[in-house]
DRENDOVEX-542988 format. One record per residue (C-alpha): residue number from 1; residue in one letter; x, y, z. Coordinates in Angstrom, 3 decimals. Layout:
% DRENDOVEX-542988
   resi   resn         c1         c2         c3
    NUM      A          X          Y          Z
...
//
This chain:
% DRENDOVEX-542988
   resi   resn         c1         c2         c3
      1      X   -124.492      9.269    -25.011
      2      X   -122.982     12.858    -26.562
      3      X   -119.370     12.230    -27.942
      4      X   -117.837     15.574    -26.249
      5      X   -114.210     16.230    -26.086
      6      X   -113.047     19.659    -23.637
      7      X   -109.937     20.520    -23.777
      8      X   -108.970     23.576    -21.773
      9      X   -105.998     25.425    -22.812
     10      X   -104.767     29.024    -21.253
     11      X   -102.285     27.718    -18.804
     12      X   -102.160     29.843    -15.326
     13      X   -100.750     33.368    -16.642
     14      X   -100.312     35.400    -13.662
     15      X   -101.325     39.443    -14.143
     16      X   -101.299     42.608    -12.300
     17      X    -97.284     43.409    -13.196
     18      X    -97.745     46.355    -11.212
     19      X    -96.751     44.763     -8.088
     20      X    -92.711     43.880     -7.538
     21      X    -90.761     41.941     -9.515
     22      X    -90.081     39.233     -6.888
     23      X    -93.688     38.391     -6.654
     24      X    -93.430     37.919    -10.789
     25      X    -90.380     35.567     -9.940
     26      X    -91.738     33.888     -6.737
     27      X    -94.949     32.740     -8.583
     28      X    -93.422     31.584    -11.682
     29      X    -91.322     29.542     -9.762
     30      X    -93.946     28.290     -8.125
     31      X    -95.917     26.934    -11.195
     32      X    -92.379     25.466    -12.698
     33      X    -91.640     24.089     -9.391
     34      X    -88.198     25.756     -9.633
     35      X    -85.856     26.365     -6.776
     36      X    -86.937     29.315     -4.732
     37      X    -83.868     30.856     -2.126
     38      X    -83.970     31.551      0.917
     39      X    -82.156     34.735      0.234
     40      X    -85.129     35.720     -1.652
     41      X    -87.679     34.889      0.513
     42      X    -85.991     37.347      3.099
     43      X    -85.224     39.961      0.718
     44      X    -89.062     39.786      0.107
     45      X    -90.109     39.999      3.158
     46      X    -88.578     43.150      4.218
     47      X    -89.485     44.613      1.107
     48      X    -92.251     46.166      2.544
     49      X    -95.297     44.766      0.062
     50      X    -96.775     42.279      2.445
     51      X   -100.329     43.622      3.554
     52      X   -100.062     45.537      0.430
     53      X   -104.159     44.529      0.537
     54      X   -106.557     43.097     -1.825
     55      X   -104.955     43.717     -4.759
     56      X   -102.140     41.613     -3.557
     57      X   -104.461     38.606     -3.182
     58      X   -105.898     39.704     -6.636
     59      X   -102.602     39.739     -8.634
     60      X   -102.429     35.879     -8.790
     61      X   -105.328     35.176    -10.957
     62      X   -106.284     33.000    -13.903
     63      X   -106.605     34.029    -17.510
     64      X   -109.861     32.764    -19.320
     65      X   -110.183     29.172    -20.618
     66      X   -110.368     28.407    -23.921
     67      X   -112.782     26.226    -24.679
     68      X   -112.937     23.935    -27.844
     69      X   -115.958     21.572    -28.255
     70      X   -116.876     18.994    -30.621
     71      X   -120.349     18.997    -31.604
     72      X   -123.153     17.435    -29.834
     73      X   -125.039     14.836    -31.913
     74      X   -127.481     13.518    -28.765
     75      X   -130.339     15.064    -27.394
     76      X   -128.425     18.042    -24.837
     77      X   -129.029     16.091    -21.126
     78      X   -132.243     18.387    -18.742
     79      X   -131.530     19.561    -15.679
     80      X   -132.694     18.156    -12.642
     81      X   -135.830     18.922    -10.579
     82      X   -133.258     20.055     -7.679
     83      X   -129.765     19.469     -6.982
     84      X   -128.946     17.622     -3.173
     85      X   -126.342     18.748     -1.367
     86      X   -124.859     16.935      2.206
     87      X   -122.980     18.958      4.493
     88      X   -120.966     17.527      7.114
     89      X   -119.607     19.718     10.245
     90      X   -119.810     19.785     13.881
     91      X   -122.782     20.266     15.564
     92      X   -121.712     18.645     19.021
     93      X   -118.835     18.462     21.057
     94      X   -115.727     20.664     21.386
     95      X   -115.629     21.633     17.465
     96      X   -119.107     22.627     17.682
     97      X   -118.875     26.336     19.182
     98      X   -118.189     28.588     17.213
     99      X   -116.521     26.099     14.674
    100      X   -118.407     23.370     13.155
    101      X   -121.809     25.236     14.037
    102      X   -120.594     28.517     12.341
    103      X   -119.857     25.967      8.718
    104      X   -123.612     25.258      9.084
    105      X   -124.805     28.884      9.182
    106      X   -123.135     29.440      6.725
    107      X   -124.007     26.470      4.617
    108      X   -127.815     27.415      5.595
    109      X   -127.053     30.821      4.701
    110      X   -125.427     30.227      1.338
    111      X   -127.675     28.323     -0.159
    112      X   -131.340     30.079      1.241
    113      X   -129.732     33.177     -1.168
    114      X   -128.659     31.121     -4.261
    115      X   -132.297     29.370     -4.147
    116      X   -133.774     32.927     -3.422
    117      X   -131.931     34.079     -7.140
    118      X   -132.995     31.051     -9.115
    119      X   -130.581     28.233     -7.916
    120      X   -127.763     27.004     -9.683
    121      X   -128.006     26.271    -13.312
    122      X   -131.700     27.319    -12.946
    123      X   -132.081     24.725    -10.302
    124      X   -133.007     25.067     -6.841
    125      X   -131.016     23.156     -4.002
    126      X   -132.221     20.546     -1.223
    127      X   -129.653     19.506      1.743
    128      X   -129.047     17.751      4.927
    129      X   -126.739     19.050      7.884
    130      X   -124.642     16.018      9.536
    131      X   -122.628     15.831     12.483
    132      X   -119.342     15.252     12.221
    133      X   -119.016     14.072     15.265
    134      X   -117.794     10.369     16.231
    135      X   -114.413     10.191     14.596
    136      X   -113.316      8.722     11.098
    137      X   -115.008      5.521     10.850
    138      X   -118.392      7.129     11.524
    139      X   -117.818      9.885      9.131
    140      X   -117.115      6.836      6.303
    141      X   -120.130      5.534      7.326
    142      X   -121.924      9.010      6.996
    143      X   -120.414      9.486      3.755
    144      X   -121.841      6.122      2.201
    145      X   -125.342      6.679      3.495
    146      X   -125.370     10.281      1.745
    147      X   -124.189      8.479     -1.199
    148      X   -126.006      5.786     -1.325
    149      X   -129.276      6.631      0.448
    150      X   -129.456     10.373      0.075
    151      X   -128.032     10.035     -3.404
    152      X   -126.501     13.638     -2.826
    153      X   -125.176     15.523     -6.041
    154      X   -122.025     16.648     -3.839
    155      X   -120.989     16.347     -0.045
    156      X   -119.377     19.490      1.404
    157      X   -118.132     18.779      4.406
    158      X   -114.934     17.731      7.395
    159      X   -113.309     19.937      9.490
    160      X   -110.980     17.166     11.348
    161      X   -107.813     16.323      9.033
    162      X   -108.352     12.657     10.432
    163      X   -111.741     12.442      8.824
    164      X   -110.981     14.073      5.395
    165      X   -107.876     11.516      5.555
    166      X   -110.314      8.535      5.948
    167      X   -113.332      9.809      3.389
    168      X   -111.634     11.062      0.869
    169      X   -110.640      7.361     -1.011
    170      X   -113.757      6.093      0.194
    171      X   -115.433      9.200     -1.604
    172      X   -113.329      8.003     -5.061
    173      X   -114.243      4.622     -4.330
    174      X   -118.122      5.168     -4.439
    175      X   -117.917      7.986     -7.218
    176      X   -119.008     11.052     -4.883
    177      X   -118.107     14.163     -5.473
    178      X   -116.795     15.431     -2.096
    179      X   -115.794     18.982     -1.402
    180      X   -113.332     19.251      2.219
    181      X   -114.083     22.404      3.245
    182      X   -112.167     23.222      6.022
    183      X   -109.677     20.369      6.916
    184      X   -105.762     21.595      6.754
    185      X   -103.563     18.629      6.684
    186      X   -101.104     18.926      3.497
    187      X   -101.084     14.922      3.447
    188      X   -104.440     14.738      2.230
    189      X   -103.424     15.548     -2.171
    190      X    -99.573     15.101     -1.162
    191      X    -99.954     11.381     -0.448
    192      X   -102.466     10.310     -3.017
    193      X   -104.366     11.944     -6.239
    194      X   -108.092     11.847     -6.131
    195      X   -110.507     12.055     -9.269
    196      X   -113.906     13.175     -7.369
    197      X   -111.913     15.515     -4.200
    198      X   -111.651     18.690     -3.993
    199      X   -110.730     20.742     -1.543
    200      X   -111.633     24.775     -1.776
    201      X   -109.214     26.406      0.138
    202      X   -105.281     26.090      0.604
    203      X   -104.026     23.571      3.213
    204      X   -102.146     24.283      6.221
    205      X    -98.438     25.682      4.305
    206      X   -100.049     28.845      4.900
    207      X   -100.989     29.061      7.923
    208      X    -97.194     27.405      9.232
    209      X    -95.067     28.927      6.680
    210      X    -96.918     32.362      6.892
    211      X    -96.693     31.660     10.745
    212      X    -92.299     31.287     10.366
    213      X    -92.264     34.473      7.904
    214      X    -94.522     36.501     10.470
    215      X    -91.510     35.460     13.494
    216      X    -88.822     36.411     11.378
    217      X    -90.144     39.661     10.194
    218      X    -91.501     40.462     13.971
    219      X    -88.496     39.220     15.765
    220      X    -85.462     40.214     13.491
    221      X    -82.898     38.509     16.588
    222      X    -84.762     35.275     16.458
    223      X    -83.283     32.907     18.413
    224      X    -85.736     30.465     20.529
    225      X    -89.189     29.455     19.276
    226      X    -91.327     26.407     20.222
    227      X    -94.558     24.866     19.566
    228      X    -97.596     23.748     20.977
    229      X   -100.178     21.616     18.879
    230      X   -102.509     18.682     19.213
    231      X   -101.482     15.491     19.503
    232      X   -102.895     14.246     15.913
    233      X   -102.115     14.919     11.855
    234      X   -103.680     18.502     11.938
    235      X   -101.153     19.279     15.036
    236      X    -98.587     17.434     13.874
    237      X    -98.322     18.088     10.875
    238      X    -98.291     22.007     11.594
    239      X    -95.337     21.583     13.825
    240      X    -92.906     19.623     11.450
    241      X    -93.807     22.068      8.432
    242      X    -93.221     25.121     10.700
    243      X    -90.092     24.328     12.112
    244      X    -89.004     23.066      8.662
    245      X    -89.388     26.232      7.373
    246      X    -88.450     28.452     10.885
    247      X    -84.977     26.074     10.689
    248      X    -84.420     27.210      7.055
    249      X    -85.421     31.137      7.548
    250      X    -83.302     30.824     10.231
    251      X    -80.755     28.117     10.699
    252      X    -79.353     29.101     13.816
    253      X    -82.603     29.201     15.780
    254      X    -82.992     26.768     18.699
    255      X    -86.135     24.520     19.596
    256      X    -86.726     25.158     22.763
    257      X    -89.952     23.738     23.063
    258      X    -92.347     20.567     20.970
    259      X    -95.514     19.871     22.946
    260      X    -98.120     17.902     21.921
    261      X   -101.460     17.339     24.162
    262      X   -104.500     15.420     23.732
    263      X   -107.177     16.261     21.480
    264      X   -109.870     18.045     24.189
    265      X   -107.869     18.388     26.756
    266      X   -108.751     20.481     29.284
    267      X   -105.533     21.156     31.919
    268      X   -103.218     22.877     30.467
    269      X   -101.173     23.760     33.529
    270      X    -98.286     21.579     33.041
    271      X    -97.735     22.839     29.390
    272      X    -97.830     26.669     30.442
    273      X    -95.426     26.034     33.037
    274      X    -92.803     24.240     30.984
    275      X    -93.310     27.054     28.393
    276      X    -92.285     29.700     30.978
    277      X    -89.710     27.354     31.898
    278      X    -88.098     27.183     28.551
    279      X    -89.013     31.337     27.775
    280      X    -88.990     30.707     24.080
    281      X    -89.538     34.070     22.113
    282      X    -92.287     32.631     19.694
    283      X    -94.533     29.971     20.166
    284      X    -96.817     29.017     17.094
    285      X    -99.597     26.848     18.281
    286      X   -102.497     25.198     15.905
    287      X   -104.735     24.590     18.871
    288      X   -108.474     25.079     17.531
    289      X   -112.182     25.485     19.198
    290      X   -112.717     24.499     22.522
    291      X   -108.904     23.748     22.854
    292      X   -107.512     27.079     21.714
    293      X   -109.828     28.444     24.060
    294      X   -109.415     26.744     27.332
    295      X   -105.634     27.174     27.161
    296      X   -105.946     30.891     25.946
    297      X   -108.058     31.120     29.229
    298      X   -105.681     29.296     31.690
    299      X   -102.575     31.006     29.988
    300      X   -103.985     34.324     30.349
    301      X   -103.876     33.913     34.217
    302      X   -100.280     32.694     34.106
    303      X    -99.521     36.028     32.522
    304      X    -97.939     34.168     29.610
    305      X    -98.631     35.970     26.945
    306      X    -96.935     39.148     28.011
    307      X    -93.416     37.228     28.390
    308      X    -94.082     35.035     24.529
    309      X    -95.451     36.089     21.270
    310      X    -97.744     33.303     20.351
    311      X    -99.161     32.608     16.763
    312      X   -102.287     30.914     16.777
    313      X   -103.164     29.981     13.190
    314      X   -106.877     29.094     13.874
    315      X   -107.105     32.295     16.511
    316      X   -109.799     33.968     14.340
    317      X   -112.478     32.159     15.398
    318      X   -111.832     32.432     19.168
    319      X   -111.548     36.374     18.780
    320      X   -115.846     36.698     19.384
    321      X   -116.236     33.712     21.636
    322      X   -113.604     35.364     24.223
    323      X   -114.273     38.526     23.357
    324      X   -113.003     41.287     25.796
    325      X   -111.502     38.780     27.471
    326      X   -108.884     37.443     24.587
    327      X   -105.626     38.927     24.993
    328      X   -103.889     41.768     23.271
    329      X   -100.498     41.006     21.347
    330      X   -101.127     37.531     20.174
    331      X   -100.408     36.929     16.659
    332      X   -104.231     35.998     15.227
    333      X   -104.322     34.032     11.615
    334      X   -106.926     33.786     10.170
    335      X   -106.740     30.419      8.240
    336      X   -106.161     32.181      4.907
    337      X   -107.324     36.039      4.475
    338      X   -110.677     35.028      6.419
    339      X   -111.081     38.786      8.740
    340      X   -114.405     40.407      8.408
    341      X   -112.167     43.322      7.986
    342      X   -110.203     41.983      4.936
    343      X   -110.645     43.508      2.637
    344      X   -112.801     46.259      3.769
    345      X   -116.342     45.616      2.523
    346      X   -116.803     49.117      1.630
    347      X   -114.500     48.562     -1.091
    348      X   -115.383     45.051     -1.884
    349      X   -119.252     43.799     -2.407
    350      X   -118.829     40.409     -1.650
    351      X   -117.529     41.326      1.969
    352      X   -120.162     43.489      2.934
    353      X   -122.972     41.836      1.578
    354      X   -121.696     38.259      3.646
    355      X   -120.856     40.340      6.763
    356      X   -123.679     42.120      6.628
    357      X   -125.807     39.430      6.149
    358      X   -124.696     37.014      8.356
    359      X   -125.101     39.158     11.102
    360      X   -128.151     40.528     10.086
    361      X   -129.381     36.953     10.234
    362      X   -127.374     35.371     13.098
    363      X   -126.383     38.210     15.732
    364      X   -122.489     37.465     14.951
    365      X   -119.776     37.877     13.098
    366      X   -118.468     35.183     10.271
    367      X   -115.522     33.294     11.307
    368      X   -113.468     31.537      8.860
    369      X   -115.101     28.415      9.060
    370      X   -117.928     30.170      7.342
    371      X   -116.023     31.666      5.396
    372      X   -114.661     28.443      4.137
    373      X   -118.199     27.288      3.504
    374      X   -118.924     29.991      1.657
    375      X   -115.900     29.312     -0.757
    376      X   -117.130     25.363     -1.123
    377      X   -120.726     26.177     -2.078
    378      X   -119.850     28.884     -4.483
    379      X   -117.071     27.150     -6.050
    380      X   -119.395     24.552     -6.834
    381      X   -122.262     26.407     -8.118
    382      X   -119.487     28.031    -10.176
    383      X   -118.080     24.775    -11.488
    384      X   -121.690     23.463    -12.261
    385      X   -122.183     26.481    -14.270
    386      X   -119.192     26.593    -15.916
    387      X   -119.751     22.817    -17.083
    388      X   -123.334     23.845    -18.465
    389      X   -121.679     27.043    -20.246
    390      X   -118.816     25.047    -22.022
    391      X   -121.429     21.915    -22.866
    392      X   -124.913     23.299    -23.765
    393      X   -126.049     21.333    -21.378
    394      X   -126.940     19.680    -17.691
    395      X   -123.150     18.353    -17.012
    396      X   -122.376     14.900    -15.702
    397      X   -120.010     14.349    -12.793
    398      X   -116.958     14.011    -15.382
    399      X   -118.224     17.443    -16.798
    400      X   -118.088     19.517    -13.693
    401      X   -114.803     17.604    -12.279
    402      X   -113.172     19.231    -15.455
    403      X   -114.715     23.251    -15.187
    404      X   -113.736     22.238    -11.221
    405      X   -109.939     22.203    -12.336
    406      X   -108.188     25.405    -12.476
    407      X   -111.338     27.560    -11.785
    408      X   -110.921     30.628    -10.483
    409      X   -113.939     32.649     -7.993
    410      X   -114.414     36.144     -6.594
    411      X   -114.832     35.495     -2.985
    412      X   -115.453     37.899      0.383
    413      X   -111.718     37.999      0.603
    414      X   -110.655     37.994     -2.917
    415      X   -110.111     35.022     -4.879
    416      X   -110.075     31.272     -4.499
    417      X   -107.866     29.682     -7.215
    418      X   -108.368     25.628     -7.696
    419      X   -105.492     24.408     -8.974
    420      X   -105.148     20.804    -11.847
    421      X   -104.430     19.257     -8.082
    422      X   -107.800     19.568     -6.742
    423      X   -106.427     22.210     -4.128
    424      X   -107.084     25.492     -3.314
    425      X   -105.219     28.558     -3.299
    426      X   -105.346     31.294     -1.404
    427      X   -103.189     34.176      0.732
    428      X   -102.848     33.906      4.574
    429      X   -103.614     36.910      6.939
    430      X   -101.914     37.194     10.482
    431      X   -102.717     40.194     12.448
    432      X   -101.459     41.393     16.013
    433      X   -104.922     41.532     18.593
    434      X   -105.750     44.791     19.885
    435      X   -109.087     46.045     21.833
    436      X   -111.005     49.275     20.171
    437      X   -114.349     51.003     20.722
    438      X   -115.737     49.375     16.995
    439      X   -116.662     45.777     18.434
    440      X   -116.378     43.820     21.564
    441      X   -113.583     41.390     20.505
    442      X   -110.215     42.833     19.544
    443      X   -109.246     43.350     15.840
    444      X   -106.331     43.085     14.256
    445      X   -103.151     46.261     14.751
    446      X   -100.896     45.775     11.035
    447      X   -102.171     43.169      9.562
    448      X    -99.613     40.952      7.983
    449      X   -101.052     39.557      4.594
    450      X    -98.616     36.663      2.584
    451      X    -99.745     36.347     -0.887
    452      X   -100.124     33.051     -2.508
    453      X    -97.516     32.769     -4.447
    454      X    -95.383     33.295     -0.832
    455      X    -97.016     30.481      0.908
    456      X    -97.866     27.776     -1.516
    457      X    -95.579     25.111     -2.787
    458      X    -96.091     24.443     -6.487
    459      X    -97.991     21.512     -7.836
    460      X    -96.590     18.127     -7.858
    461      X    -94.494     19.611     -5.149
    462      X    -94.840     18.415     -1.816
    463      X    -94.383     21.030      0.936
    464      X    -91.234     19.553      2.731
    465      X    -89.489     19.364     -0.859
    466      X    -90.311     23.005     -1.616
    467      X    -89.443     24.335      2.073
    468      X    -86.059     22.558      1.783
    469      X    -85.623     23.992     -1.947
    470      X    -85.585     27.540     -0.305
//
């Protein structure tokens, strides 16, 4: 076995100083894990750079690695014949439509081009599309057979926070390299540190702290707000870390409303009625799939939208399944910067060429669970070919956990940043929904884009202590 010692130096040094000094100060902060005010945060926000565009995504970026080897005195390690990859997502049930089934195109999508330019490392890819479906316990079991019987490379995969919750130690347990690709909850690298878990995209901060910034900067004389999540850790937590942060924007706001229903449920009726009973001024709801839609369907009717601004961080991907029919004014995120709009593709390759693409080959638009996808399969191929860059060689597991840490990739939206924590980073995009001649779903009147640095607690922070720091 090769006696090879990496050590990567070059520290997170943050560029583009062109942008305003509070976004130099916000971000160091958030590497030192200093105390951030909230007298800052406000001044910030009605500074007038959010939605600045891609460039404000862009500006928190990596410098270079340095890389210092030791020689090799074995034989350099040959690639594979192929590489296996699983991917778990729905394919049945309410996260199916245009959710867990727009992950898989994607996945199916992603991969048919890397194979079509050579693979990764040289080496072409084989995979398996799982359901999801059939709660945590199945998805361990799942997990086990791709390791053990599949003997996959890496498993990309979970959109439910439970599952992620309950796969991820099993995944350290067995060795596996497991990307989440879509799952939000902040618990999963707050409670526990894993060694072969990553997880390419940010967690759910964004999404509720971008969703407290976007109320205060919409609604200057803020004074009732409520939410309206599912009765699990993905709607749970969303609730306490919005109103954690909404209560420290704005300590005198009231709670008017904290409902919780049942995962799938499908009567909404007495929820809409107690929220026109309580006539909060912003609701901000985490509802997703089938859910998001049936109650943005029964609401509608109730006229409920035109008396409450609602923020809907997983809206995006409800946008083309409603379609004329989705509602103008709601507050739309798009679980990071995930619009097919963001940046514009004429100005951005990447953008176009996945748009463009997945359209060409599906008849629809990406939502951001493909998007997501994209960003796991990519950042992998990228840390596999990092590790073979920096070693000489096909990398072990050990090698490509190390070029996975701190890696930084060019994505349809700008960059994904992977942080020593095994999390992603990335800016969140909320948009108001408006109807237009260009397509037959609405798109998104001044969009609202919170850079990174805005919406991320630092690392070895956990996101209640760095709300509360504020």
């Amino acid at each position: 076995m090769r006696d090879l010692k990496l050590k990567l130096t070059a520290r997170t040094t943050f560029l583009k100083e062109k942008y305003i000094k509070y976004r130099v100060y916000l971000f160091s902060s958030m590497r030192r894990g200093s105390k951030i005010t909230r007298r800052e945060i406000l001044k910030y926000l009605a500074s007038g750079v959010i939605g600045a565009g891609i460039g404000t995504a862009a500006g928190y970026s990596l410098s270079p690695p340095k890389v210092f080897e030791v020689p090799v005195t074995s034989q350099p390690r040959k690639a594979p014949e192929y590489i296996k990859i699983g991917i778990v997502t729905f394919l049945s049930g309410p996260g199916a439509s245009w959710f867990g089934i727009e992950g898989a195109k994607a996945a199916e999508y992603c991969i048919e081009k890397i194979n079509e330019k050579g693979g990764i490392g040289g080496v072409k890819i084989k995979y398996t599309i799982v359901d999801e479906s059939g709660g945590p316990d199945a998805n361990v079991v799942t997990l086990k057979r791709l390791h053990e019987e599949e003997k996959c490379d890496v498993v990309i995969g979970w959109i439910s926070s439970a599952d992620a919750l309950a796969v991820a130690p099993v995944a350290d347990e067995l060795g596996q390299l497991a990307i989440i690709y879509d799952a939000g909850t902040n618990r999963l690298f707050e409670e526990r540190r894993y060694k072969f878990v990553f997880r390419t995209k940010s967690h759910l901060v964004i999404d509720a702290v971008g969703a407290a910034f976007a109320a205060v900067k919409l609604i200057p004389d803020l004074k009732r707000v409520g939410v309206l999540n599912q009765d699990y850790a993905w709607g749970r937590d969303n609730a306490t870390v919005f109103l954690a942060a909404i209560k420290k924007l704005k300590p005198d706001v009231e709670i008017v409303s904290e409902y919780y229903s049942k995962l799938y449920e499908t009567d909404y009726t007495p929820f809409i009625t107690k929220l026109m009973t309580d006539n909060p001024q912003f609701v901000y709801s985490s509802y997703w799939g089938g859910d998001l839609i049936a109650f943005v369907k029964q609401a509608a009717g109730y006229g409920l939208f035109k008396r409450i601004l609602f923020a809907f961080n997983c809206g995006n991907n409800s946008l083309q399944a409603l379609g004329r029919d989705f509602p103008e004014g709601i507050l739309v995120g798009h679980r990071g910067p995930h619009w097919i709009e963001y940046p514009d593709p004429n100005s951005w390759p990447l953008q176009k060429e996945f748009v463009e693409g997945f359209y060409a080959k599906y008849g629809v638009f990406p939502v951001y669970p493909a998007y997501h996808m994209w960003q796991a399969i990519y950042a992998y191929k990228a840390a596999v070919e990092k590790a073979i860059e920096i070693t000489g060689e096909w990398p072990d597991i050990e090698d490509i956990i190390k070029a996975f840490e701190n890696l930084v990739i060019m994505t349809p939206n700008g960059h994904l940043i992977m942080r020593e924590d095994h999390n992603g980073v990335e800016s969140m995009l909320y948009g108001l929904s408006i109807h237009t001649p260009k397509y037959p779903f609405p798109v998104m009147k001044d969009p609202i884009i919170f850079p990174p640095e805005l919406v991320n607690p630092p690392v070895n922070v956990s996101t209640l202590e760095w709300i509360n720091s504020w």
